[in-house]
C-alpha positions as CSV (number, residue, x, y, z in Angstrom):
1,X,-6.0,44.4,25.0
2,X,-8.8,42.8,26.5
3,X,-9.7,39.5,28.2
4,X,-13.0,37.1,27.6
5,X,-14.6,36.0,30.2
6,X,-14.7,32.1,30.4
7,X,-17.8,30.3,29.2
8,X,-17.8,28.4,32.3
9,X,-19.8,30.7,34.3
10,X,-23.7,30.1,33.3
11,X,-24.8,31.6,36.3
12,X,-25.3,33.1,39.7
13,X,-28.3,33.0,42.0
14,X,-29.0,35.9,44.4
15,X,-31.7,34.6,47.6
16,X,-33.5,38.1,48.5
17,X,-34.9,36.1,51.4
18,X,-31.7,35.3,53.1
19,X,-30.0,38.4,54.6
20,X,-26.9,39.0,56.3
21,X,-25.6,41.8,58.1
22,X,-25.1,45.1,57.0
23,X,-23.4,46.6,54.3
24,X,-19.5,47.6,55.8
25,X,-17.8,48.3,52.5
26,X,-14.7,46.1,53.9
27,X,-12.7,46.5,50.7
28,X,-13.1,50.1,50.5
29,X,-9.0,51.0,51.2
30,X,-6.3,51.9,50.1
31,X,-2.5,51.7,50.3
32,X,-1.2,55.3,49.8
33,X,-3.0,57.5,46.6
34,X,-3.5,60.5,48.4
35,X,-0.9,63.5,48.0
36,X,2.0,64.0,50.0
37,X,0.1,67.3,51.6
38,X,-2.7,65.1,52.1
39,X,-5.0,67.9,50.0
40,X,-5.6,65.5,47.1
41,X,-7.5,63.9,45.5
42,X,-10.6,65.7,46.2
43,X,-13.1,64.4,49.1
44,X,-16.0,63.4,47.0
45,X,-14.0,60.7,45.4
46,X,-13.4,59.0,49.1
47,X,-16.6,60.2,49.7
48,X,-18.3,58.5,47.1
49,X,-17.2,55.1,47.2
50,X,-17.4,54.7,51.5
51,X,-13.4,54.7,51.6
52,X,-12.6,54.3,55.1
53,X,-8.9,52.7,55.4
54,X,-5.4,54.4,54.2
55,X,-2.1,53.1,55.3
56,X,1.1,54.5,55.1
57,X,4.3,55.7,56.3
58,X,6.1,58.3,54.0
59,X,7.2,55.9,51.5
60,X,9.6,56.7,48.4
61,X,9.2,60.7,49.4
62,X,13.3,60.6,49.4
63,X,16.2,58.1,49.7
64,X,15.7,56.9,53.1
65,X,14.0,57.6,56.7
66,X,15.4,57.5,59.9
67,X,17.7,54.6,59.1
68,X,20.0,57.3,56.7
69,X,19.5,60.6,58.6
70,X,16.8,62.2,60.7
71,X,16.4,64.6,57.6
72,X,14.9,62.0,55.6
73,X,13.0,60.8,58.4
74,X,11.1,64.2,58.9
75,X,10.7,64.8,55.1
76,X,8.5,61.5,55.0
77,X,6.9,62.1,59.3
78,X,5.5,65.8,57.5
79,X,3.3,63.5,54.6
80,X,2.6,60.9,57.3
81,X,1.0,63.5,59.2
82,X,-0.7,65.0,56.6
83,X,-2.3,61.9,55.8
84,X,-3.3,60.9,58.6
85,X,-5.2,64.3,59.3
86,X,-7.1,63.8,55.9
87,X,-7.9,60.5,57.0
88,X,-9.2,61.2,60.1
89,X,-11.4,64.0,58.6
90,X,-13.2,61.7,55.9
91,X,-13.6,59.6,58.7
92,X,-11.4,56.6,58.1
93,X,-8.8,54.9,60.1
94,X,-5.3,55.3,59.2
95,X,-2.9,52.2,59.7
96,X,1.0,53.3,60.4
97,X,3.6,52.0,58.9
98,X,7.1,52.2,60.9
99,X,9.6,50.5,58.3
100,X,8.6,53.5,55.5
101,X,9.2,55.6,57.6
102,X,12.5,54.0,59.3
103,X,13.0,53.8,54.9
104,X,12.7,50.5,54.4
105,X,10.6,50.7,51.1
106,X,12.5,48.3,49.2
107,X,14.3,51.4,46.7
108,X,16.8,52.7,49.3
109,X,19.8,51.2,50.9
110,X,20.2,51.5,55.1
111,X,20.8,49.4,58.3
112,X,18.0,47.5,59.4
113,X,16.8,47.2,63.0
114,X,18.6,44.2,65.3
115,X,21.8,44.4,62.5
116,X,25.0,42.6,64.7
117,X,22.8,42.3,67.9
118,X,22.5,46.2,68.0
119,X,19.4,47.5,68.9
120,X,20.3,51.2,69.4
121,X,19.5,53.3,66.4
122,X,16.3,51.5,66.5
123,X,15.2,52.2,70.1
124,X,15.7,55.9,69.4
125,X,13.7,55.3,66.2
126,X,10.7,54.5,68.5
127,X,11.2,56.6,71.1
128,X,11.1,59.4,68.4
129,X,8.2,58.0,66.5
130,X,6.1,57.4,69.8
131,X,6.9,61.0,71.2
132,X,5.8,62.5,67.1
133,X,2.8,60.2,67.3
134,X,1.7,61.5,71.1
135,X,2.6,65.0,70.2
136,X,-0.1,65.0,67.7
137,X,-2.5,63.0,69.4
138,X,-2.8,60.2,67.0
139,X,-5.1,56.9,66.9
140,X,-3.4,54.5,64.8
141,X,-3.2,51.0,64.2
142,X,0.7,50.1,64.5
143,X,1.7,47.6,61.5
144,X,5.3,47.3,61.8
145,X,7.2,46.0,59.0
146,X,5.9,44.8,55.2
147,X,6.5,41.9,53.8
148,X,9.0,40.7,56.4
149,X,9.0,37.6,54.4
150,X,10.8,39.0,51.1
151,X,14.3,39.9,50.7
152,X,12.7,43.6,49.1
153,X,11.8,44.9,52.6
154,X,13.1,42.7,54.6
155,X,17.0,41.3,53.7
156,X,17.6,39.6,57.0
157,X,17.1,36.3,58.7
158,X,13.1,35.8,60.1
159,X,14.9,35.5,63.6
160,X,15.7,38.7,63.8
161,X,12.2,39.9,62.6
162,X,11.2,38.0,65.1
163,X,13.0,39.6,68.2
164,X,12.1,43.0,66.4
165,X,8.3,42.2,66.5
166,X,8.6,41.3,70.2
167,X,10.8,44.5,70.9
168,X,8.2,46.3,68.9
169,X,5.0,44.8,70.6
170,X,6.2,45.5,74.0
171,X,7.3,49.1,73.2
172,X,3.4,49.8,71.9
173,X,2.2,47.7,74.5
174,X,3.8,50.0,77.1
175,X,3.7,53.5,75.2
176,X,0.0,53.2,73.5
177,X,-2.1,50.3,76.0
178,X,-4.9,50.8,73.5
179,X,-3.9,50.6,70.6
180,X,-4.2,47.7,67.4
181,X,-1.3,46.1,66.7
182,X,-1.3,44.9,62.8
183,X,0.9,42.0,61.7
184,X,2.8,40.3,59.9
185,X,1.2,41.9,56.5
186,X,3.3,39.4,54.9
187,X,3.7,38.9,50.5
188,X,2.6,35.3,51.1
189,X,-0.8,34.0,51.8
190,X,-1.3,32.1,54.8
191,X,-1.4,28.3,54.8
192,X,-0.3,25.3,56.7
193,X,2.4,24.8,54.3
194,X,3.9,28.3,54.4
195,X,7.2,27.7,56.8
196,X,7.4,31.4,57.4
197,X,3.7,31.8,58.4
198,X,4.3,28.7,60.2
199,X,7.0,29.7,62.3
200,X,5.6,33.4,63.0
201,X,2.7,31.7,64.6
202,X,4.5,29.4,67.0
203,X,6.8,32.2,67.8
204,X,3.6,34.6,69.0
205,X,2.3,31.8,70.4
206,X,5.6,30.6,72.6
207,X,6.1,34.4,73.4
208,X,2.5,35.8,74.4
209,X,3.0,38.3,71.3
210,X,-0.1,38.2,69.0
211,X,-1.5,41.1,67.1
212,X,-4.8,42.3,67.2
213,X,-5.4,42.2,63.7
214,X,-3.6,39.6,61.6
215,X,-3.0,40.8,58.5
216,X,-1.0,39.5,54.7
217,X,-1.2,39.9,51.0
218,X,-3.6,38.9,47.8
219,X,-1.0,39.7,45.3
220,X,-2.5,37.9,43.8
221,X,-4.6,35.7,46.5
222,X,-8.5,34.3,47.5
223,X,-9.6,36.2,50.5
224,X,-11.9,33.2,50.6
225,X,-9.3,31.0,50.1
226,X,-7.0,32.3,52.3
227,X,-9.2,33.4,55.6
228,X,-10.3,29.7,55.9
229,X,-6.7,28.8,55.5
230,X,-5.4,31.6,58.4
231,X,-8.1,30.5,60.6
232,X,-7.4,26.9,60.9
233,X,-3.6,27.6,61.1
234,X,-4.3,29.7,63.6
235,X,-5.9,27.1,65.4
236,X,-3.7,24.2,64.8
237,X,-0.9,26.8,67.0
238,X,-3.8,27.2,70.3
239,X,-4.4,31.1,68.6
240,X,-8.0,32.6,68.4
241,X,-8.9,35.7,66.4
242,X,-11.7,38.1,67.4
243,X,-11.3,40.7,65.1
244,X,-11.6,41.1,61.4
245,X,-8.3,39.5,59.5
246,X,-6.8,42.3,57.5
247,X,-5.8,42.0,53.7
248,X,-3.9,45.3,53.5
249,X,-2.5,44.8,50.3
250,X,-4.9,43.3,47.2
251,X,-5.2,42.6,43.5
252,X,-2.3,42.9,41.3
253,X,-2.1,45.9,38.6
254,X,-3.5,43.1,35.8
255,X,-6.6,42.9,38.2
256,X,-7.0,46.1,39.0
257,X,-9.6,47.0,36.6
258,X,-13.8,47.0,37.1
259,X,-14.5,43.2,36.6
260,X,-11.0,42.6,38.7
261,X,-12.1,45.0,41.4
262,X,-15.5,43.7,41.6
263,X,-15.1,40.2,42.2
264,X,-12.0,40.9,44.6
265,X,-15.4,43.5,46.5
266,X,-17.1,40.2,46.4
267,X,-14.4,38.3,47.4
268,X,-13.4,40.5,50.9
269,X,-17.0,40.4,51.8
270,X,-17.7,36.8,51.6
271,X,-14.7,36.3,53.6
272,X,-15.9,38.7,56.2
273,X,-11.8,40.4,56.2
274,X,-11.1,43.9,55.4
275,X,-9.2,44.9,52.5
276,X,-6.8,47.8,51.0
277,X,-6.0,47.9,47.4
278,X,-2.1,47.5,46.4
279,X,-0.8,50.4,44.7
280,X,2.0,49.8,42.1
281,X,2.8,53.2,41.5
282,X,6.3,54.1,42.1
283,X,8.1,57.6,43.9
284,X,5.5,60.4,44.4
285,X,3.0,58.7,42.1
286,X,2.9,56.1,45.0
287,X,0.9,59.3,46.6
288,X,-1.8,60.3,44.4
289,X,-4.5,59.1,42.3
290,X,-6.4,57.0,45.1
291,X,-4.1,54.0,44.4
292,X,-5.0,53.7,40.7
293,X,-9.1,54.6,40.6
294,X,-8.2,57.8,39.0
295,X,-6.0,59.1,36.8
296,X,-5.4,62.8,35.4
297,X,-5.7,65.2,32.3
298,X,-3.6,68.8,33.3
299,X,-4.6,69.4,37.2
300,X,-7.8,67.8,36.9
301,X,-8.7,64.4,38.0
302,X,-10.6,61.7,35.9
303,X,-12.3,58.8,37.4
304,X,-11.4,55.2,36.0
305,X,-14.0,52.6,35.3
306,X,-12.6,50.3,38.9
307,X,-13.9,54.0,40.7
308,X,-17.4,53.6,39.4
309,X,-17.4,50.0,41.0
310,X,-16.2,51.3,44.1
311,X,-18.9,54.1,43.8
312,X,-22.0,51.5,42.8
313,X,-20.3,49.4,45.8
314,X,-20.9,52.6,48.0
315,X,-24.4,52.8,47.0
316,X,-25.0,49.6,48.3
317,X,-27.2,49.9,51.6
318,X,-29.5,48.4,53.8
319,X,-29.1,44.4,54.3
320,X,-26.7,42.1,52.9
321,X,-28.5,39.0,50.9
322,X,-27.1,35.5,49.6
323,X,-25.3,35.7,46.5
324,X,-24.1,31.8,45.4
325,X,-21.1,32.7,43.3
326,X,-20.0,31.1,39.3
327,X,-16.6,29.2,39.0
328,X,-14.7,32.9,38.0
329,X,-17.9,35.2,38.8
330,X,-18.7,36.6,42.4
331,X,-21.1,39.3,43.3
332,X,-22.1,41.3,46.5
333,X,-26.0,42.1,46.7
334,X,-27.7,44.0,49.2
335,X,-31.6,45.3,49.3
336,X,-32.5,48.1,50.8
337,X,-36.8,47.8,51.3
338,X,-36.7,51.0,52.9
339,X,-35.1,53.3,50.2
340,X,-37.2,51.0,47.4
341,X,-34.4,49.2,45.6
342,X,-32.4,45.8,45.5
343,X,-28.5,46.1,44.1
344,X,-26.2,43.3,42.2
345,X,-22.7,44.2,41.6
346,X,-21.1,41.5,39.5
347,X,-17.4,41.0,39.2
348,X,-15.2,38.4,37.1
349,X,-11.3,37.1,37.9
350,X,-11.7,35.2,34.3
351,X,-8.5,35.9,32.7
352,X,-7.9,39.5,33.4
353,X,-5.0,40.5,32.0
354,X,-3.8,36.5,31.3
355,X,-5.7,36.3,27.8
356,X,-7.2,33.1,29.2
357,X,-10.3,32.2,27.8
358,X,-11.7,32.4,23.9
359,X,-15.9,32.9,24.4
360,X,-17.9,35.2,25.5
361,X,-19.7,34.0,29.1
362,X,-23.4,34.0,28.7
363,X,-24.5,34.7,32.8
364,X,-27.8,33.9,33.8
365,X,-28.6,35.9,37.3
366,X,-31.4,34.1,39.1
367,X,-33.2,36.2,41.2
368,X,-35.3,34.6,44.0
369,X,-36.9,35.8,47.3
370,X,-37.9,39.0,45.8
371,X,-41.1,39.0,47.8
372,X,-39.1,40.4,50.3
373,X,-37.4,43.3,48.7
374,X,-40.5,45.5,48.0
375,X,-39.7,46.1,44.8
376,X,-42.4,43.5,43.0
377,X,-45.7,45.1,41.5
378,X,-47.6,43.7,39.5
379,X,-45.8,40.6,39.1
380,X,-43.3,43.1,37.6
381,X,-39.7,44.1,39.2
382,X,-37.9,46.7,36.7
383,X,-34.1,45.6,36.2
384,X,-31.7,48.2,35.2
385,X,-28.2,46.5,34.1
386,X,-25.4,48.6,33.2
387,X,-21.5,48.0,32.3
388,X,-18.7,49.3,33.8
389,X,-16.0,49.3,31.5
390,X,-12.5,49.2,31.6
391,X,-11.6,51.8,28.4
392,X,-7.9,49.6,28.9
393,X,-7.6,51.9,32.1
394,X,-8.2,55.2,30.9
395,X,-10.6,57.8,32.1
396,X,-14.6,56.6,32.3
397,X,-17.6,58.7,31.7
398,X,-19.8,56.4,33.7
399,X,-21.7,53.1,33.5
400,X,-23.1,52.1,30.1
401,X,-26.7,50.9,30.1
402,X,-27.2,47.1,28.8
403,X,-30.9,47.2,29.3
404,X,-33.9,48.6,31.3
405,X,-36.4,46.0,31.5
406,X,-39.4,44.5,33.4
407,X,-38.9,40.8,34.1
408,X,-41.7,39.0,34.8
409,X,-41.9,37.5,38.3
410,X,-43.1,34.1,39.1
411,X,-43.0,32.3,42.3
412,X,-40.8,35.1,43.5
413,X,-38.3,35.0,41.4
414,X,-37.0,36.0,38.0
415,X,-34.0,36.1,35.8
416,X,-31.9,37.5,33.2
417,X,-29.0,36.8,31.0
418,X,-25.6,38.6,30.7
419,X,-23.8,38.8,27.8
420,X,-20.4,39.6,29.5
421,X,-17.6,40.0,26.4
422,X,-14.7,41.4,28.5
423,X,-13.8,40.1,32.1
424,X,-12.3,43.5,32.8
425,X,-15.7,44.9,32.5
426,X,-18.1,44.6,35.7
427,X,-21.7,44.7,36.0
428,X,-24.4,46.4,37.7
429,X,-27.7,44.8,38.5
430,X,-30.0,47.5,40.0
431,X,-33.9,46.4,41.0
432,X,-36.7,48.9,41.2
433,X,-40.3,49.3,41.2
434,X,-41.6,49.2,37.9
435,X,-43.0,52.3,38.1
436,X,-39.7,53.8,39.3
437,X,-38.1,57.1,37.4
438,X,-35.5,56.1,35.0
439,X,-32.0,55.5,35.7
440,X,-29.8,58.0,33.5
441,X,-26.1,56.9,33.0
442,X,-25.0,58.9,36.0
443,X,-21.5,61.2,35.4
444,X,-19.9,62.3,37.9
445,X,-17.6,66.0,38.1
446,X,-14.0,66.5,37.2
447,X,-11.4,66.5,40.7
């Protein structure tokens, strides 16, 4: 079933002229989707679309961790491991995560940390963990505990979270001096009138126990939204943050689809946070299919629509320009003078998988400033727009060309109109000379 897109959106204006920093793919992540063995899938599709974030901790591999039986704790440490050495060899940054691996991932049934005062089990938990993690010579960032604010993963009073996060910030503190410390990656968003959120900050605060990186959910969530609301919470407790917050869990499943993926792209980068997509795969599917951008016929792997957004997203290089948003359209635009071509990706949070809306959205996409993109001859600039469709979540072939036109360009600007029929769908505005080569609806091979 698909979704209009509302008719509210008329349009959004991209300003060549004004230019940002450069492209850092911030919402290129992912929460688990690679294989247990850390083989699969194959590198191109990481490659392809910039992926430089995983995190994980062994989760759902078996019926516990090292709260049931050192067993179960090594069964989910050998994927852990795995991962993290794929990680490190596509070049990305791999974020730990203790309480999967302790087996706190909401399906099994154990002890948690700090139960009746006794710390024990859990200070051997660590001091094994630290000694597997030096062993091996890892660089990790250390997120502790998700969603310590739901009863799923964490069934205990926030009090004794709370001693466990000092407990645990002193113990990497000590054992790791330089490493990132991620926290409280909670389900809720942050905001002045979230109590939890509210108490956790006065608590780091009293105690000198601040992460590095402060991190939570969009499940669903703003990044925009909620980045302006962590940073004056933050500073209504006497906190500062120097490093990018991270959203290390985003979109729900009814988002994740090209126009969903887009705009939540859009989204992370306006907000300047780093983001990993949720995965809402279950058991070993939790550890494959690059957390729902691909899915599978036999052995071989088949890209989804969403990858191709991540992929176009990728392609994006060279400078970052202005991009003002529609009420449930954002973009992320970039031009890149040297390699003779400005880029548009378009996404749409309009009713994806809500059935909200009844027209079709006719977009216009203003296009000003382009005497700075090099791409204006003639007082012609060639605009390629293509769709990336949904297919209702199967496999993709590619983009789908809309048009391949030259606009006429006067006073430095020009425009065009989108006819956008489906918010799941994204879309692709790319500029070129007009004497450019054409643009064939790129495919790209089997995993």
């Amino acid at each position: 079933m698909t979704s209009p897109a509302h008719a509210a959106d008329t349009s959004v204006t991209v300003d060549f002229a004004i230019v940002g920093g450069v492209p850092a793919y911030r919402a290129s992540g992912t929460l688990y989707g690679m294989s247990p063995d850390g083989s699969l899938p194959q590198d191109h599709f990481y490659e392809d679309i910039k992926w430089h974030l995983e995190r994980a901790g062994g989760a759902q591999l078996n019926n516990g961790g090292y709260g049931t039986s050192l067993a179960d704790y090594q069964t989910r440490w050998a994927a852990t491991l795995a991962q993290y050495r794929r990680t490190v060899a596509l070049g990305g940054t791999f974020i730990l995560l203790p309480h999967d691996l302790w087996g706190a991932d909401s399906t099994t049934d154990q002890a948690f940390p700090g139960d009746d005062g006794d710390w024990t089990q859990f200070n051997a938990f660590l001091s094994r963990l630290f000694s597997d993690v030096k062993a091996n010579d890892m660089t990790v960032e250390w997120d502790l505990w998700n969603e310590p604010d739901g009863s799923g993963f964490w069934p205990r009073a926030q009090s004794q979270y709370l001693e466990l996060w000092s407990r645990f910030h002193a113990a990497v503190r000590s054992d790791f001096p330089g490493a990132l410390i991620v926290g409280p990656s909670i389900a809720g968003q942050p905001s002045s009138s979230n109590t939890w959120w509210d108490a956790y900050l006065g608590y780091i605060k009293a105690n000198d126990v601040a992460p590095d990186i402060y991190s939570w959910h969009d499940e669903p969530g703003d990044p925009v939204a909620d980045v302006s609301a962590a940073d004056s919470t933050l500073a209504a407790h006497g906190l500062t943050n120097t490093r990018p917050f991270q959203i290390n869990e985003y979109a729900l499943l009814s988002m994740q689809n090209p126009g969903g993926g887009a705009w939540y792209i859009s989204r992370l980068e306006r907000a300047g946070a780093d983001g990993l997509r949720g995965n809402w795969a279950f058991g070993t599917a939790l550890h494959d299919d690059a957390a729902n951008l691909l899915t599978r016929s036999a052995s071989r792997y088949l890209p989804k629509g969403e990858w191709f957004v991540y992929r176009y997203y990728g392609s994006q290089t060279g400078s970052i320009v202005d991009l003002i948003p529609g009420t449930d359209i954002d973009g992320f635009a970039t031009k890149d003078n040297a390699a003779g071509n400005a880029k548009v990706l378009l996404g749409s949070n309009g009713g994806a998988g809500t059935g909200a809306g009844t027209d079709t959205s006719t977009v216009t996409v203003r296009l000003n400033g382009l005497n700075t993109t090099g791409v204006v001859s003639g007082g012609q600039v060639r605009a390629v727009v293509q769709r990336i469709p949904d297919n209702d979540s199967g496999p993709v072939d590619g983009p789908v060309t809309v048009s391949d036109t030259l606009l006429a360009v006067s006073d430095d600007a020009a425009a065009l109109t989108l006819h956008w029929t489906n918010a799941e769908d994204a879309y692709t505005v790319t500029l070129l000379p007009p004497s450019a080569a054409a643009i064939s609806t790129i495919r790209h091979p089997f995993g």
